[in-house]
N, C-alpha and C positions, 0 to 999 in steps of 0.2 A: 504493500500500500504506500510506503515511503518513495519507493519508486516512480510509481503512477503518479503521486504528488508533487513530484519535483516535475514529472514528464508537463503536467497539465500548467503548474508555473512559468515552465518554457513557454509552454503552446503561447498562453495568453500576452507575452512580453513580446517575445521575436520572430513568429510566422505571418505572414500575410496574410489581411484578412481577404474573405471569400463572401458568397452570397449573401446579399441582409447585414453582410459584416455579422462578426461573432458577436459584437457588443448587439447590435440589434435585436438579433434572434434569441439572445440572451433575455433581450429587455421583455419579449413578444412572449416569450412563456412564462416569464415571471408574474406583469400586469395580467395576465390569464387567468391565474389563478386566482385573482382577487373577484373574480367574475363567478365562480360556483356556487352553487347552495353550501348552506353548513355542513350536510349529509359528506359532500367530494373535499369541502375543507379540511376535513379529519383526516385524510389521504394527503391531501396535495400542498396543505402548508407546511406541515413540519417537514416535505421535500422539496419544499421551492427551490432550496437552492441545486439537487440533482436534476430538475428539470429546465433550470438556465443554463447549467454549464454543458447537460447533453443534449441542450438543443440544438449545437453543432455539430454533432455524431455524422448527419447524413454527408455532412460535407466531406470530412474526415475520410470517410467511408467511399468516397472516390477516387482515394489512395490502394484500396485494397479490391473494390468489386468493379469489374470492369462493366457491369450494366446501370451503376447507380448514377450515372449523372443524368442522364435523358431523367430520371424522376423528377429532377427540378425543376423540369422550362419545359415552353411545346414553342415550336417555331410553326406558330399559327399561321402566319402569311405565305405556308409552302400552299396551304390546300384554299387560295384564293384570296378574295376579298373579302372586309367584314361583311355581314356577322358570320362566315365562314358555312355556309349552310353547306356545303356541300362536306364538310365532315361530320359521319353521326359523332353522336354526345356517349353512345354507349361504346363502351370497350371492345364488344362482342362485334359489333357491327362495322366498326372503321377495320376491326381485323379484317373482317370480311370482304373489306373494299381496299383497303391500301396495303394489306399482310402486315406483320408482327414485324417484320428487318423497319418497311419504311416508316410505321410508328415507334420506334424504338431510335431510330437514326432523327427522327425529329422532336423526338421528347413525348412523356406521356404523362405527364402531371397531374392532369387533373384526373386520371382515370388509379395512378395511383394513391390519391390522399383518401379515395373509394376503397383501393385496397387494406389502407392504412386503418383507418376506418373499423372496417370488419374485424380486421385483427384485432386492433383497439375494445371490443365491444365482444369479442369471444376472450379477451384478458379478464374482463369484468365477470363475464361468468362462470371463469374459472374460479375466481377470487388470486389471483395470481398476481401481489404486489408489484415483484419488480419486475412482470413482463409489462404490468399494468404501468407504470412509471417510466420503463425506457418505450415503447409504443405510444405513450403520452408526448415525451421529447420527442419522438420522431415524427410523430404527427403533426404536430405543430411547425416542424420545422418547413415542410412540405405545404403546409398552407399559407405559411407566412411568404415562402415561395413565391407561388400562384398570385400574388398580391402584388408581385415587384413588374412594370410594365415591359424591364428591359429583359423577363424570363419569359415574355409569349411574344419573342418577336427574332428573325434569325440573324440581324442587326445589333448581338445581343450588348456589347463592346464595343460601339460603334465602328467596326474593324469596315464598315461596308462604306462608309462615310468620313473617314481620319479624325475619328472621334474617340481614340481609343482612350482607356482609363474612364468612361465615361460610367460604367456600369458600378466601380465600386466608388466613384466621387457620389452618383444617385444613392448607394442603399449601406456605403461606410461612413464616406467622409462628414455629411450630413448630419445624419444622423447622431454621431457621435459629436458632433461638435453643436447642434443644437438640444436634443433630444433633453437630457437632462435640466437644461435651463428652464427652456419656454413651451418645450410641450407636455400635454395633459393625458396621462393614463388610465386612470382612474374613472370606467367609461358605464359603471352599473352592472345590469346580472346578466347571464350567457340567458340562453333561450336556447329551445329545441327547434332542430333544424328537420322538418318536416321532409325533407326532400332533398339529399345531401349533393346530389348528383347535378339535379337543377342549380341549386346554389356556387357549387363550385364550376359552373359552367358562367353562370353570370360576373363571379369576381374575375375568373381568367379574359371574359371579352371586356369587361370591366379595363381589365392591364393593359389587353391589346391594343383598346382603344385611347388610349393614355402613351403607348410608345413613341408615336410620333409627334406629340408636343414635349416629350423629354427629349428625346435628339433635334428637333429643331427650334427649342428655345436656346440649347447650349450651343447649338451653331450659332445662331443670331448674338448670345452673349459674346462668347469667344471673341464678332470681327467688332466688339465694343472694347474689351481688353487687350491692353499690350501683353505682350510673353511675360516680360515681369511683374505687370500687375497680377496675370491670371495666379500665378505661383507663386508660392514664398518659400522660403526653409524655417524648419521649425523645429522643436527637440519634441522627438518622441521615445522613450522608454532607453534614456539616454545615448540617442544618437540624434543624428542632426539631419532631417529627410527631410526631400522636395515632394512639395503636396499641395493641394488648392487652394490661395489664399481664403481669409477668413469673407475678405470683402467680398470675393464672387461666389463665393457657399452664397454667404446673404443675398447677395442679388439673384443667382439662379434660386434663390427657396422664394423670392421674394415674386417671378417672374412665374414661377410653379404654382401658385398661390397655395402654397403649403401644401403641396398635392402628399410629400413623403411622407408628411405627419398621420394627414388623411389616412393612407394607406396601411401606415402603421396601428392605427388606430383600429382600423377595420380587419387586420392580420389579428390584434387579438380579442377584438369580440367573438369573430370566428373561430380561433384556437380553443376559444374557454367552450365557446356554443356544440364546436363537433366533441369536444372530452365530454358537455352535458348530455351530449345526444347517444354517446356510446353507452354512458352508464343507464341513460333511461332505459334504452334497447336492448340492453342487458338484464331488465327487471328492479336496477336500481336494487344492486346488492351492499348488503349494510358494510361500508369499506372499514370499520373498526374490526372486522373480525375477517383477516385477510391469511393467504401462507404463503409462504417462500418471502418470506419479510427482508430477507438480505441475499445480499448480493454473491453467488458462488466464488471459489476462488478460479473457475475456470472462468467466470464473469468477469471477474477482474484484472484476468490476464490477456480478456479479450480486450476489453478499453484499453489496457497498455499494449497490443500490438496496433490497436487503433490507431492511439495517438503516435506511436514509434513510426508508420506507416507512412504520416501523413508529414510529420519531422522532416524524413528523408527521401520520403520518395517523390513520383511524378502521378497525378494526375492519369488514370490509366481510362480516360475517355474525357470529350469533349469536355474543355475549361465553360464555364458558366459565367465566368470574371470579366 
């Protein structure tokens, strides 16, 4: 465990951040849980803090499985124009029309936080804590996903535009440099999601239709800033890195009309509303009287090859960054 504690100290200080940024995705299941009834509080408070730090597992996790990146994005704009009708909404049925290789080579997001989900809501009825807790972190990591506009669009890094770094200045640099101060988490109670599938269909054209006023406000910004305005050097975690100045954060959040906040905001009403909606569908079993309460030591040598993975290795499919 000493090991895994020093690995996770690293992690947090000197790797790059990735999707949502770790501070965000962190933030996104934290405020989540403030969203449950008392009944899921009994569970998920005294692990809030298990389910911020693994709520960047999945990314990690793209160090080691070579199918897990398409989980995060869908490059919506391969199968047309909005509202994309020509791709069904069921998993079943876009098989049937586009095969498994080309929805896998374009992401499948929305059809996996469907998977996630299920798993999610068969943890509940086993009474199974810490399947129930790490399925929780991963859940949410994957909705909070689905929320970011530059993950339903195959534009995703502006690589198509010379816009590149633009995807972690939207869902890192932002974020971490406002989120704390000025915005508001603290958003009321989750609500049961009637219809999970309709839902996460509407937050992903939600994103899609939001991708192209994030890349063309930051083009229009960019020919207003000089190269040395747009950037500055600044100490981060004791080193001295080039990164986006403070003053065009502000002005692109300000040109966005708080759209990331937005987003973040509605990442975790929805995180807390699908954990509310597994445990209803699950019979709403009483979470004080749970088994498998800790974590195995072969659980715990699985998070340390995680994080060892993600330390040193590469990315073994499509960067999302």
């Amino acid at each position: 465990m000493k090991k895994l504690l020093l690995i996770t100290i690293y992690t947090l200080n000197h790797h790059p951040l990735y999707p949502w940024g770790f501070y965000a995705h962190q933030q996104i299941n934290y405020y989540a849980v403030f969203m449950l009834p008392p009944e899921m509080m009994v569970l998920y408070k005294p692990n809030i803090s298990f389910l911020s730090e693994h709520a960047v597992d999945p990314d990690k996790r793209r160090y080691m499985v070579a199918a897990e990146g398409a989980r995060h994005y869908i490059d919506i704009d391969h199968y047309g124009v909005y509202p994309f009708d020509s791709l069904p909404r069921t998993f079943k049925k876009a098989i049937e029309k586009y095969g498994r290789d080309t929805l896998q080579a374009y992401g499948i997001v929305p059809w996996h936080i469907q998977i996630m989900l299920q798993r999610l809501t068969s943890a509940f009825k086993e009474k199974d804590q810490v399947k129930i807790l790490k399925l929780s972190a991963d859940l949410g990591h994957y909705i909070a996903d689905a929320h970011v506009p530059l993950h339903v669009c195959s534009n995703h890094n502006g690589q198509l535009t010379n816009q590149q770094g633009i995807h972690a200045f939207w869902e890192s640099r932002i974020p971490e440099l406002l989120a704390a101060t000025s915005w508001d988490f603290l958003l009321g109670k989750a609500g049961y999601v009637t219809n999970p599938l309709a839902f996460t269909w509407k937050r992903v054209l939600e994103s899609a239709a939001a991708a192209d006023s994030v890349l063309r406000i930051e083009r229009e910004l960019t020919a207003q800033f000089s190269a040395d305005s747009k950037y500055s050097f600044e100490p981060r975690n004791g080193q001295v890195i080039k990164q986006y100045a403070t003053s065009y954060c502000l002005a692109y959040n300000q040109r966005l009309n708080n759209m990331i906040e937005r987003r973040m905001q509605q990442s975790i009403a929805a995180v807390a509303s699908y954990w509310y909606t597994a445990w209803v569908n699950a019979g709403q079993p009483n979470l004080k009287q749970l088994i498998h309460k800790n974590l195995s030591e072969e659980e715990q040598r699985e998070f340390e090859r995680l994080n060892q993975a993600w330390l040193t290795g590469k990315a073994l499919n499509k960067d999302c960054d």
